[in-house]
C-alpha positions in Angstrom: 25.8 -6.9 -6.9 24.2 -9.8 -5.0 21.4 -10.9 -7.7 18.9 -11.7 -4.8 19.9 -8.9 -1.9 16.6 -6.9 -1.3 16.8 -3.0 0.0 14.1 -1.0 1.3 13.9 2.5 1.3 11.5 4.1 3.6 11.0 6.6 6.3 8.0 5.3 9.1 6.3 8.5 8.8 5.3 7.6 4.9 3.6 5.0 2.7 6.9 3.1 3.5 4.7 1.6 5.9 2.3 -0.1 3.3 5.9 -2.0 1.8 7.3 -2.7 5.4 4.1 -5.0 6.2 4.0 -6.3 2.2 7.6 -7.2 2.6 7.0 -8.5 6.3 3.9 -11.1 4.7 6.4 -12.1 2.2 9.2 -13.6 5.0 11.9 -12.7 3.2 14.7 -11.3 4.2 15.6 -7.6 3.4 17.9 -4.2 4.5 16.1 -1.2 5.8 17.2 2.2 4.8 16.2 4.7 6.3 16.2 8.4 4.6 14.8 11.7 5.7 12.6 14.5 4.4 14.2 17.4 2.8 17.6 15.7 2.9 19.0 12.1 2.2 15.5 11.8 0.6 16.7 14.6 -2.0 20.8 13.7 -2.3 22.2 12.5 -5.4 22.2 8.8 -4.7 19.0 8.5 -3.7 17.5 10.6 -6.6 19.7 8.3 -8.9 17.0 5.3 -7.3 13.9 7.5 -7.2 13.9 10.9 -9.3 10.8 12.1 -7.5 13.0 12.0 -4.2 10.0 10.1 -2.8 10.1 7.1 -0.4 9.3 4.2 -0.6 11.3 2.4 -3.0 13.1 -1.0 -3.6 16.3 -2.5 -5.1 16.1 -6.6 -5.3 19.0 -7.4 -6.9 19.4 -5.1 -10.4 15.5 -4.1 -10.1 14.8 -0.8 -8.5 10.4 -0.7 -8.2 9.2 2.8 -6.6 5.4 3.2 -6.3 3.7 1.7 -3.7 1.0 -0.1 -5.0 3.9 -1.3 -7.7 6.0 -2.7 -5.0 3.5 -4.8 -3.2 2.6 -6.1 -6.7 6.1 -6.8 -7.9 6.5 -8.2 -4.6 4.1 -10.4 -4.6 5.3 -11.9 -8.2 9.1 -12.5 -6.7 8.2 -14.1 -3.6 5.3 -16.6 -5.0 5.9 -19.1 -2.5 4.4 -16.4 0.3 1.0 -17.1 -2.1 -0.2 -13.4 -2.0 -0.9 -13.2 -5.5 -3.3 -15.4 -8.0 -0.8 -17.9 -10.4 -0.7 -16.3 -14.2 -3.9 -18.1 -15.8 -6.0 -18.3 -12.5 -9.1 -16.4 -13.0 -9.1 -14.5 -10.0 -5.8 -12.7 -11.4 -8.0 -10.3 -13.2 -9.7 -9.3 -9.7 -6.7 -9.1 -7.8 -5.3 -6.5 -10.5 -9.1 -4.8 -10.8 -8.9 -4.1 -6.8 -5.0 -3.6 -6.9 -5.6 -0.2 -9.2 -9.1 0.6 -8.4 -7.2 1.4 -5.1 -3.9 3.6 -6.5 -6.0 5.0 -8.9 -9.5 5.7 -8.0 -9.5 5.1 -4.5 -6.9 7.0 -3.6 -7.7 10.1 -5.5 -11.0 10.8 -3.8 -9.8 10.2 -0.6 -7.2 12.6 -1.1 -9.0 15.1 -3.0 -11.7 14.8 -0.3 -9.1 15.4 2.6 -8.2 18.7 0.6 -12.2 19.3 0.5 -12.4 19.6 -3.2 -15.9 18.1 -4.8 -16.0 17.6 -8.5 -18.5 19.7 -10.0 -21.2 17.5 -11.4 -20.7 18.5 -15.2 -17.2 17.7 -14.2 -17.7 13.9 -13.4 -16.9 12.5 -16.5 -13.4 13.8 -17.1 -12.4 12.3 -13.5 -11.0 8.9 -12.7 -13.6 8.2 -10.1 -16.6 10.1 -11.1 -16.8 11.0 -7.6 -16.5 9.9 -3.7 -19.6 8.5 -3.0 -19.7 6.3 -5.7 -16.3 5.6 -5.3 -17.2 4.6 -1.5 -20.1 2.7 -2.8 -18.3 0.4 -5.2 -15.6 -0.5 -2.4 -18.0 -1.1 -0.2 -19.5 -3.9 -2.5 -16.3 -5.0 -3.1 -15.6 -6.0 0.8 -19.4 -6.8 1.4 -18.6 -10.7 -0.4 -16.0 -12.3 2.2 -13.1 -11.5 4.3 -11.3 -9.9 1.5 -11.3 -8.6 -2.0 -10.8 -12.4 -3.3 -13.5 -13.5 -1.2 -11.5 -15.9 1.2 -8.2 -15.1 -0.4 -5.7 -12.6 1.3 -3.6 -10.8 -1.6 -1.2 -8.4 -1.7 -4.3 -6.5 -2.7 -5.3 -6.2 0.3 -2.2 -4.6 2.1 -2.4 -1.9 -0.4 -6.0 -1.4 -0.5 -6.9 -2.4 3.1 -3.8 0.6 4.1 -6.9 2.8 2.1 -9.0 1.7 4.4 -7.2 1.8 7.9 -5.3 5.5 6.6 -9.2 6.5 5.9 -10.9 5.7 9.2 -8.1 6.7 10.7 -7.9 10.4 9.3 -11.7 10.5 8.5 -11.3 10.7 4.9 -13.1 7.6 4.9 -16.9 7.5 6.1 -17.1 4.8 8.5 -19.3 2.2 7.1 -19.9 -1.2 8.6 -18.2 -3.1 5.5 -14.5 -0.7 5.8 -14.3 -1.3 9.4 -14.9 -4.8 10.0 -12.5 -5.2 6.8 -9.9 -3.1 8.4 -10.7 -5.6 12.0 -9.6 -8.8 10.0 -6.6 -7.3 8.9 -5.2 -5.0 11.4 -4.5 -8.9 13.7 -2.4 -10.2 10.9 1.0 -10.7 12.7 2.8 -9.2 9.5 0.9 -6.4 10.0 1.6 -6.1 13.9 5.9 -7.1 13.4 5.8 -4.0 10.8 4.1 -1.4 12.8 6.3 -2.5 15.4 9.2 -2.0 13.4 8.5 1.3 12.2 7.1 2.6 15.4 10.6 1.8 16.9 12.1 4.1 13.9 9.7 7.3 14.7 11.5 10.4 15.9 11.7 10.8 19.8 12.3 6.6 20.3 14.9 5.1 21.4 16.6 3.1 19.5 18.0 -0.6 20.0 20.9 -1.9 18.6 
């Protein structure tokens, strides 16, 4: 197997979309594979990849990463020269991985339990990751309140995962529209990685044509 050969595993109607603009910041090359619900997402060769029959996933040479936020992160770590992630020993590496999981863990469990209109029961707070959504909402509001991005003038692979939170959460209105989310969201929604990947996977939606 080619040591340095990068697969992607997606489908444009999922979280693959975080990874194609991670892996689209990064400028490296890479092979898109395409797999669908219910099907090639759930055949043997697949689940042999990812178990959970869930996209997206990666293979870089003998490394196969699933988990969104732990793709952008491993990402970030193989392709340093793309500088989306503090060196080992720079200070603002404990930050980037605060933000990182505050958004697969915390983050994304309110807005998801929120979206399914479940509230935590007050007496119920403590046993929960995040307490509850409003003070989840608070503390990433502080967090984008002290520059352009979670590292203050620093973009990070951080902020494709987290700042997908953020677009996914205006978008749907699981996220309350507060000044600080959408001029956040503004600043990154014109990064040309961002644009190329949406571009990309728009082309890949069902009912396109497709170019060859």
């Amino acid at each position: 197997m080619n040591e340095s050969r990068l697969t992607f595993y997606t489908n444009p109607q999922s979280r693959g979309r975080i990874v194609r603009w991670m892996l689209e910041e990064t400028g490296t090359p890479y092979e898109t594979v395409v797999l669908d619900y219910g099907t090639s997402m759930k055949a043997p060769d697949y689940l042999a990849i990812n178990p959970m029959g869930k996209v997206p996933a990666i293979r870089h040479g003998h490394v196969v990463v699933t988990e969104t936020a732990a793709i952008c992160a491993y990402l970030a770590d193989a392709f340093p020269s793309a500088g989306l992630a503090p060196a080992p020993g720079n200070p603002l590496r404990g930050s980037y991985y605060r933000w990182f999981f505050f958004g697969a863990g915390p983050l994304e469990a309110a807005l998801s339990n929120h979206a399914l209109g479940f509230v935590v029961p007050t007496e119920r707070e403590p046993m929960m990751g995040y307490g509850n959504y409003s003070l989840t909402l608070d503390v990433l509001e502080g967090a984008l309140s002290g520059g352009d991005y979670l590292l203050g003038p620093h973009f990070t692979a951080a902020d494709v995962y987290l700042g997908s939170h953020v677009a996914w959460g205006l978008k749907f209105g699981t996220l309350e529209k507060r000044p600080a989310f959408e001029n956040y969201w503004a600043r990154l929604k014109i990064r040309p990685a961002l644009v190329r990947a949406d571009q990309m996977d728009d082309a890949l939606l069902p009912g396109k044509p497709q170019t060859h």
